[in-house]
MMTF fields as JSON, N, C-alpha, C and O atoms, coordinates in Angstrom:
{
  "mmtfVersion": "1.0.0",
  "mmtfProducer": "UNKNOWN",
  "numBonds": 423,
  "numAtoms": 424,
  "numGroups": 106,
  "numChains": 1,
  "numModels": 1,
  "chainsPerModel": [1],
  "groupsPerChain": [106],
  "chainIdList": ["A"],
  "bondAtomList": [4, 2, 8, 6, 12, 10, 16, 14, 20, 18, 24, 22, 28, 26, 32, 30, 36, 34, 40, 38, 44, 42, 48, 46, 52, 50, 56, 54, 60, 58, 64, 62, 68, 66, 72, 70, 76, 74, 80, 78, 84, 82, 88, 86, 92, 90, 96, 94, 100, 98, 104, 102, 108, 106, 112, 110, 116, 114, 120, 118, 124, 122, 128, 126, 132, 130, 136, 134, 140, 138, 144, 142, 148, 146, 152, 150, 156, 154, 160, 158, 164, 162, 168, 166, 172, 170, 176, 174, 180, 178, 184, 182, 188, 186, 192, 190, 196, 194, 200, 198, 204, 202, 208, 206, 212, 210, 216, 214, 220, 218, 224, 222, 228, 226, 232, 230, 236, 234, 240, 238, 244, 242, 248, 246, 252, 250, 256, 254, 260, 258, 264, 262, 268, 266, 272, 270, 276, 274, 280, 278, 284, 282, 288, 286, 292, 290, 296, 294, 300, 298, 304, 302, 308, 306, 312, 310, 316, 314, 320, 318, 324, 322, 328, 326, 332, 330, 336, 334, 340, 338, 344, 342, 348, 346, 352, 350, 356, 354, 360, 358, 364, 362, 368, 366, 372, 370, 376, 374, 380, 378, 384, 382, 388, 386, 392, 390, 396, 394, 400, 398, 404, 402, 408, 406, 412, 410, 416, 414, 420, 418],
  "bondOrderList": [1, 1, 1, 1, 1, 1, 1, 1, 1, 1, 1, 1, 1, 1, 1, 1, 1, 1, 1, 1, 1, 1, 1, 1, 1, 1, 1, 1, 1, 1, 1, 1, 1, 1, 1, 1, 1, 1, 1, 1, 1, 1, 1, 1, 1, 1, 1, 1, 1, 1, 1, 1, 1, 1, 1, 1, 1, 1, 1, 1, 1, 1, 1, 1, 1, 1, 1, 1, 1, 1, 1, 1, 1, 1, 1, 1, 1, 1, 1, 1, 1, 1, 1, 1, 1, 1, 1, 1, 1, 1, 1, 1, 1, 1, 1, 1, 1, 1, 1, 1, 1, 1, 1, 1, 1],
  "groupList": [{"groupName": "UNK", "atomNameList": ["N", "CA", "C", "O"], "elementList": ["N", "C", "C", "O"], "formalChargeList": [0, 0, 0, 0], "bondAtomList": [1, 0, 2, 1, 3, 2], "bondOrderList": [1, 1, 2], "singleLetterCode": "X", "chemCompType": "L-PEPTIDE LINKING"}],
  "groupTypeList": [0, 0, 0, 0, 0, 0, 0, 0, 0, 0, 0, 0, 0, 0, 0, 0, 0, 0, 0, 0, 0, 0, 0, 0, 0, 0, 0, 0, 0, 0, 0, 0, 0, 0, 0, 0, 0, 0, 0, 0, 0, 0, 0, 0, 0, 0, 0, 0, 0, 0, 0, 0, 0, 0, 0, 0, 0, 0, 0, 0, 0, 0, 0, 0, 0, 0, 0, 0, 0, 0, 0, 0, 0, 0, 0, 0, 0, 0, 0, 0, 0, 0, 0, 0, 0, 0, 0, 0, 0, 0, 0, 0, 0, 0, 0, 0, 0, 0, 0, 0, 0, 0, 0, 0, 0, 0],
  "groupIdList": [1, 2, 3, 4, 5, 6, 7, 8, 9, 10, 11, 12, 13, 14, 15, 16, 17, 18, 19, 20, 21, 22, 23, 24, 25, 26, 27, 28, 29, 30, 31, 32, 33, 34, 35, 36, 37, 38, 39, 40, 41, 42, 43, 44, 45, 46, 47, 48, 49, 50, 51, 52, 53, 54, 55, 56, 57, 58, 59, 60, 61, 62, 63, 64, 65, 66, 67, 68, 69, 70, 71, 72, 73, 74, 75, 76, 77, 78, 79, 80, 81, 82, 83, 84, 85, 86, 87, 88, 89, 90, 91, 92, 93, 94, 95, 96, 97, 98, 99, 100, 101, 102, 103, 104, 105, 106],
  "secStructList": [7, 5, 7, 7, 5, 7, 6, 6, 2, 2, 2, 2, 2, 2, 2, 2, 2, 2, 2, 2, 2, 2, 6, 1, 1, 1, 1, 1, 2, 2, 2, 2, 2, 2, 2, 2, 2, 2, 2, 2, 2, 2, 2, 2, 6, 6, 4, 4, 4, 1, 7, 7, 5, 7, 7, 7, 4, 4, 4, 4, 4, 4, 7, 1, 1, 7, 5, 5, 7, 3, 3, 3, 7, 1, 1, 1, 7, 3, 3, 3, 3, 3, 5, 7, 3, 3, 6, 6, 3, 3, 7, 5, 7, 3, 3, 3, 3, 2, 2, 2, 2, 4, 4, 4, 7, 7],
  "xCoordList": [48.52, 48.354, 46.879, 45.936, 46.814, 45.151, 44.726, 45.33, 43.725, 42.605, 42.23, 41.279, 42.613, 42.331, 41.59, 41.963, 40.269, 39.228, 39.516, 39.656, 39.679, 39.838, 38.379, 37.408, 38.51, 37.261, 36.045, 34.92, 36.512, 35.787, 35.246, 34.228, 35.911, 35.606, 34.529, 33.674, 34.413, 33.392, 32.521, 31.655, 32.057, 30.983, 30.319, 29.16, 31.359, 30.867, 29.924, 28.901, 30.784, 30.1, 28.671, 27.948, 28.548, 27.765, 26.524, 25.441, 26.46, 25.966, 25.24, 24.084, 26.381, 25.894, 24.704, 23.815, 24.112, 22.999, 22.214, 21.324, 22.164, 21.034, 20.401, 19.286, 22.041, 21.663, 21.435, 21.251, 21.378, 20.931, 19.582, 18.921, 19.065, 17.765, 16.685, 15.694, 17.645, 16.984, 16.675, 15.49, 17.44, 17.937, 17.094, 17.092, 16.445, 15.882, 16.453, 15.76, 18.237, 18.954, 18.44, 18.04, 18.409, 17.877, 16.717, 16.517, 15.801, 14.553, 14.444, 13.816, 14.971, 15.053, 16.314, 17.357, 16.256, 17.478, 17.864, 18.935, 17.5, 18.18, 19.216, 20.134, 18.854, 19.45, 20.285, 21.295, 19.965, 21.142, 22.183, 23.311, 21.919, 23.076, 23.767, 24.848, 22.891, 24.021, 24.512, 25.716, 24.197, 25.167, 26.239, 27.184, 26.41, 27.74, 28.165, 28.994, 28.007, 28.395, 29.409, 30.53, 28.71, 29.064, 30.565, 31.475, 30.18, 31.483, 32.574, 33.748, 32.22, 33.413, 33.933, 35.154, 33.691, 34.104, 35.36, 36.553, 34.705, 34.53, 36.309, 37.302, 36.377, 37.72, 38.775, 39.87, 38.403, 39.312, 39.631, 40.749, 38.848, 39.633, 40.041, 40.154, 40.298, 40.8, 41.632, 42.6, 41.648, 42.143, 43.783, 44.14, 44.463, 46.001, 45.573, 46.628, 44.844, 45.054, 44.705, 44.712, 44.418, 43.55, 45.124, 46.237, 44.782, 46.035, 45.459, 44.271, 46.749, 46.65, 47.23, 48.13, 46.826, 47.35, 47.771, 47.548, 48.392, 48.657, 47.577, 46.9, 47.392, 46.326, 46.099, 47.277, 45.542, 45.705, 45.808, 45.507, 46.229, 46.932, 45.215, 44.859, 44.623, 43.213, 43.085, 42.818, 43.4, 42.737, 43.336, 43.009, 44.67, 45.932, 45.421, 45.968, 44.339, 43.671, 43.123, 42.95, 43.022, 42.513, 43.96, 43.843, 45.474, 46.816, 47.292, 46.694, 48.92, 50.075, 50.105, 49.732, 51.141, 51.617, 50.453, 50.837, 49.074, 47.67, 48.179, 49.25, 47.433, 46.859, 45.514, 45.125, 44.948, 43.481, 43.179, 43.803, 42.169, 41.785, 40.258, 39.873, 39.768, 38.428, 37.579, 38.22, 36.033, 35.283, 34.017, 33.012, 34.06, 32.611, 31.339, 31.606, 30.556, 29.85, 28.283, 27.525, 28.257, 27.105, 27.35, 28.519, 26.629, 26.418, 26.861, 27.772, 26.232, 26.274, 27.749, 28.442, 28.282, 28.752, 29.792, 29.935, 30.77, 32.069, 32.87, 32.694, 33.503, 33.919, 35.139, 35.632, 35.69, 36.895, 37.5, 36.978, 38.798, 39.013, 40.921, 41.889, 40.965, 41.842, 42.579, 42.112, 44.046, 44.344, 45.944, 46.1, 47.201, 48.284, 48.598, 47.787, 49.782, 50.783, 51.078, 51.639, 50.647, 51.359, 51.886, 51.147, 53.185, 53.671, 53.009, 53.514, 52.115, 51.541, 50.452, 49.737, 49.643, 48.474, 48.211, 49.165, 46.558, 46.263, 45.464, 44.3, 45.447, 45.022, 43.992, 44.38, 42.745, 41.903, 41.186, 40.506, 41.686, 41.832, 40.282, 39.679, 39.96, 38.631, 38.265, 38.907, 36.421, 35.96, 35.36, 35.25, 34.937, 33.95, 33.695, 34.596, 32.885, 32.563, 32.584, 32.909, 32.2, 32.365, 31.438, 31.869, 29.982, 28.9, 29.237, 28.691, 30.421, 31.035, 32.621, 32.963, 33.45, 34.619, 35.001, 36.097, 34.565, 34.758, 35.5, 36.687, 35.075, 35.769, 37.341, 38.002, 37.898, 38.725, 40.029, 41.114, 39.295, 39.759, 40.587, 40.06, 41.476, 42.257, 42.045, 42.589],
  "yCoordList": [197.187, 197.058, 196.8, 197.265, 196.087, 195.812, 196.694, 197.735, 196.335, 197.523, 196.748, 196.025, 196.58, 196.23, 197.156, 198.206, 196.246, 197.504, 196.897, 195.674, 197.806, 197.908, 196.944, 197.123, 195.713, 195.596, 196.483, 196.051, 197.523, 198.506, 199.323, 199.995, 199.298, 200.476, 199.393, 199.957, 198.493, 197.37, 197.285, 196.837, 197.632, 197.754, 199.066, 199.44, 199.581, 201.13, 201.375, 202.042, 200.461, 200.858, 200.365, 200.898, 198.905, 198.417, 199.102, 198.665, 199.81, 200.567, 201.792, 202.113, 202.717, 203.453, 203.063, 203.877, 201.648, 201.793, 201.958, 202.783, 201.528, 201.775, 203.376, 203.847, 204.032, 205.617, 206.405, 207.593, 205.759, 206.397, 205.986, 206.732, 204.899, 204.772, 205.822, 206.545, 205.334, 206.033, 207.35, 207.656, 208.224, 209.415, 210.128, 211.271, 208.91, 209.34, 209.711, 209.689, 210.298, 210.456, 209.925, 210.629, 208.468, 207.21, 206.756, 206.238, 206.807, 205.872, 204.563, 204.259, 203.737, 202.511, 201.856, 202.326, 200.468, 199.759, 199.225, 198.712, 198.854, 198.841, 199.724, 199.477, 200.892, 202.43, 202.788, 203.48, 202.423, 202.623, 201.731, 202.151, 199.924, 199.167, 199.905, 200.493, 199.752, 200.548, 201.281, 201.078, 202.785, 204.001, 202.981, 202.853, 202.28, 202.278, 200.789, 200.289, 200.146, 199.227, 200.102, 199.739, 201.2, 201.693, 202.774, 203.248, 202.794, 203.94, 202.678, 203.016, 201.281, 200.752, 200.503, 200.413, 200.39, 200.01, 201.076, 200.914, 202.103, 203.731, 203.642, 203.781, 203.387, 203.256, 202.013, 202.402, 200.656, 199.865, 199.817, 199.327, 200.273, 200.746, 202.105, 202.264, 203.219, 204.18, 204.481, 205.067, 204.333, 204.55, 204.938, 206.114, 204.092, 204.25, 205.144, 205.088, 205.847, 206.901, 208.635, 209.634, 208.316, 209.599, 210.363, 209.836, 211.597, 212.569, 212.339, 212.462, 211.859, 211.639, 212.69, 213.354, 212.977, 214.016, 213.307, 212.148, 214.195, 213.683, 213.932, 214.959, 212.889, 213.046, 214.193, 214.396, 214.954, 215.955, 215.244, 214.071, 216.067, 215.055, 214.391, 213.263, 215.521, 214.653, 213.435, 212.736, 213.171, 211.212, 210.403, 209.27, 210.658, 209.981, 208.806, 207.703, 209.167, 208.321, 206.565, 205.421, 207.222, 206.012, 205.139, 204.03, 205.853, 205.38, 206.275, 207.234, 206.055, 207.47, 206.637, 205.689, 208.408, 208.189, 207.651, 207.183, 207.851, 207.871, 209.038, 209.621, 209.018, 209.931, 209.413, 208.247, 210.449, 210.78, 211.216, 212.079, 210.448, 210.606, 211.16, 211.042, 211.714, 212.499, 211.868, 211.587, 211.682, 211.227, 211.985, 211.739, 212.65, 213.165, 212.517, 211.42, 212.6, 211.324, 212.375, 211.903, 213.438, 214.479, 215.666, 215.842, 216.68, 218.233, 218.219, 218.931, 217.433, 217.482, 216.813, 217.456, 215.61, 214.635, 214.806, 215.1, 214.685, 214.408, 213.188, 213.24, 212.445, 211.449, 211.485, 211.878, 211.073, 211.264, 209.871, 209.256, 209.177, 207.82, 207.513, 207.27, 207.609, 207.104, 206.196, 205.323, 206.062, 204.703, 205.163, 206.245, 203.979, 203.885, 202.728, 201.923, 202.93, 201.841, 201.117, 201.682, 199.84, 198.345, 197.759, 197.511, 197.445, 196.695, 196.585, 197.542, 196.1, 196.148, 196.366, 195.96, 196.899, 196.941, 198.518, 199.269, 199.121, 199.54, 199.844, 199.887, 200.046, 199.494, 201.007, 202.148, 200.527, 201.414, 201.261, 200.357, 202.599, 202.632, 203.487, 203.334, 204.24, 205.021, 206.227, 206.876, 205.843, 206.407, 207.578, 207.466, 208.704, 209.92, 211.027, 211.253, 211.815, 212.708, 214.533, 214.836, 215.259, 216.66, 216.91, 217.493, 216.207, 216.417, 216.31, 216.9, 215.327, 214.685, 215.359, 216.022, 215.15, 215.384, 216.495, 216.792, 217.419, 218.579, 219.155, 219.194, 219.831, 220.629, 220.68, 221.681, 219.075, 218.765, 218.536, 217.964, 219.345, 218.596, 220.567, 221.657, 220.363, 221.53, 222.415, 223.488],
  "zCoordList": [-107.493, -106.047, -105.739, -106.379, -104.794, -104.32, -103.359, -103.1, -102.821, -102.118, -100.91, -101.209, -99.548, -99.064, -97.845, -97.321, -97.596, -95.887, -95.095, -95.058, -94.173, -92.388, -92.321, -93.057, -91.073, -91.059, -89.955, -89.706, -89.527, -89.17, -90.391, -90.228, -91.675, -92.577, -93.145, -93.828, -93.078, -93.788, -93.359, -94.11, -91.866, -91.113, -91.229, -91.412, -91.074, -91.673, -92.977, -93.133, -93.948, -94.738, -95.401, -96.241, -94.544, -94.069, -93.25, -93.637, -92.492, -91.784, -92.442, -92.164, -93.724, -93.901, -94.584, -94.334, -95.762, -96.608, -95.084, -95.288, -93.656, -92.969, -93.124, -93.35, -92.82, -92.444, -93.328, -93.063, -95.035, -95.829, -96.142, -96.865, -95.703, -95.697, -94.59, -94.701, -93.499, -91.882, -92.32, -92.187, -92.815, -92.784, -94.219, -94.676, -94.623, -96.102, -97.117, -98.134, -97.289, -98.234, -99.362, -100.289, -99.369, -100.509, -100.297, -99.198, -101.12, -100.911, -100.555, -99.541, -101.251, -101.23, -101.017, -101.472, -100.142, -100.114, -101.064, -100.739, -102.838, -103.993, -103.467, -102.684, -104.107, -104.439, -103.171, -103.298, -102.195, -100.987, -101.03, -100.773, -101.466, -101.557, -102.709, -102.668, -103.794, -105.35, -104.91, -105.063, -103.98, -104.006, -103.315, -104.094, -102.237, -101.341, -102.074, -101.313, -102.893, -103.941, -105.251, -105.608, -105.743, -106.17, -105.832, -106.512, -104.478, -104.065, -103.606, -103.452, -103.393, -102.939, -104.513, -104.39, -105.552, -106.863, -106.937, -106.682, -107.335, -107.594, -106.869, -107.584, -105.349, -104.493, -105.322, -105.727, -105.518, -105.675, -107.029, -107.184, -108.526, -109.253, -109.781, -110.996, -108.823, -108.815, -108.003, -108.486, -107.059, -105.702, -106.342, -106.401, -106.682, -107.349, -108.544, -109.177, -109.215, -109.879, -109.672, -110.39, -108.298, -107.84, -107.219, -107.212, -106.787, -106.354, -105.121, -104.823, -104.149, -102.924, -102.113, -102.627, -100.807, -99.83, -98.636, -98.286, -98.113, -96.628, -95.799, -95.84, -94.958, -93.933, -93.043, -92.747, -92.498, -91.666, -90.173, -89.949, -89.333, -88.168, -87.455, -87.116, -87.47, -86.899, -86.723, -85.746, -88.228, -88.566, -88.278, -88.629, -87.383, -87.341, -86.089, -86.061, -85.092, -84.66, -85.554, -85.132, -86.9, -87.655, -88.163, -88.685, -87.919, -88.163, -88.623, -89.111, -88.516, -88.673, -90.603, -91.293, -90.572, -92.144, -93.492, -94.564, -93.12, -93.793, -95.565, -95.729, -96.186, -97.001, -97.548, -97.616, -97.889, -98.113, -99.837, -100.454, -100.325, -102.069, -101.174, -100.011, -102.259, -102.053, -103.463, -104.476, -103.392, -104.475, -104.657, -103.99, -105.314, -105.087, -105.31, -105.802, -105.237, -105.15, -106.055, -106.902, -105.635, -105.82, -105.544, -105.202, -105.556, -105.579, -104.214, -103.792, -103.56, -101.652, -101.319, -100.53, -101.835, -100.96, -101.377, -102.564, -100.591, -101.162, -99.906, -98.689, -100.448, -99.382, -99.66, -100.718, -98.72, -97.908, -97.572, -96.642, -98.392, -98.189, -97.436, -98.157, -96.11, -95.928, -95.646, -94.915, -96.134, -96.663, -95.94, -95.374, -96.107, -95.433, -96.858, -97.316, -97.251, -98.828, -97.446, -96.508, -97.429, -96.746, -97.813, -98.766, -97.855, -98.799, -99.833, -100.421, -100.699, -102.14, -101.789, -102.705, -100.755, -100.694, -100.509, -100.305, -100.605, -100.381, -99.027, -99.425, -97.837, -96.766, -96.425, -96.172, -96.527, -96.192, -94.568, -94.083, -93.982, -92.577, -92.117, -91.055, -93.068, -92.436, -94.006, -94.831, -93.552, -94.852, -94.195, -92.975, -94.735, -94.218, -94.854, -95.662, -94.859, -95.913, -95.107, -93.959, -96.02, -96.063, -94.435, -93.44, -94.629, -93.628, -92.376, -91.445, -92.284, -90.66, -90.616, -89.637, -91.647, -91.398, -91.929, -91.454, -92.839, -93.938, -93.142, -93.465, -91.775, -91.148, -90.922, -90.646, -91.14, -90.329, -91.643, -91.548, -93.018, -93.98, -94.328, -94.108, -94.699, -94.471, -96.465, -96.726]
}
């Protein structure tokens, strides 16, 4: 099955090398594209081997019938990838981590 992004989750993730620069997380925009280069890999060849959950109703804003794989990324980070099975695809609806969404993660 393939891996397909929301094109909101593409902007997003687009966005984040800014806020990991802004935010100083990452020094450099190398090392900020690699980390989120790296985490989209990290998703499209794993994604079908990871233990998936059901979404908690929260995210259901991002679409019904979702489940959620988790990646850790570091000591700190853990991200949060939800997705919906479209016919052979993988359809990734919204990405987010422990720092923004943890709370909401049961």
């Amino acid at each position: 099955m393939k891996v397909v992004f929301a094109p909101e989750v593409e902007e997003d993730l687009y966005e984040l090398i800014e806020v990991l620069i802004e935010k100083e997380y990452l020094g450099t925009y190398p090392f900020a594209i690699s980390y989120v280069e790296d985490l989209i890999v990290d998703i499209q060849q794993n994604i079908h081997s990871k233990l998936k959950k059901k979404a908690p109703v929260f995210f259901e804003r991002y679409g019904k019938d979702m489940y959620y794989i988790t990646y850790q990324r570091n000591n700190n980070t853990t991200w949060y990838v939800f997705f919906s099975i479209v016919e052979e695809s993988y359809f990734v609806r919204y990405i987010s981590n422990n720092h923004a969404s943890g709370q909401y993660i049961l």
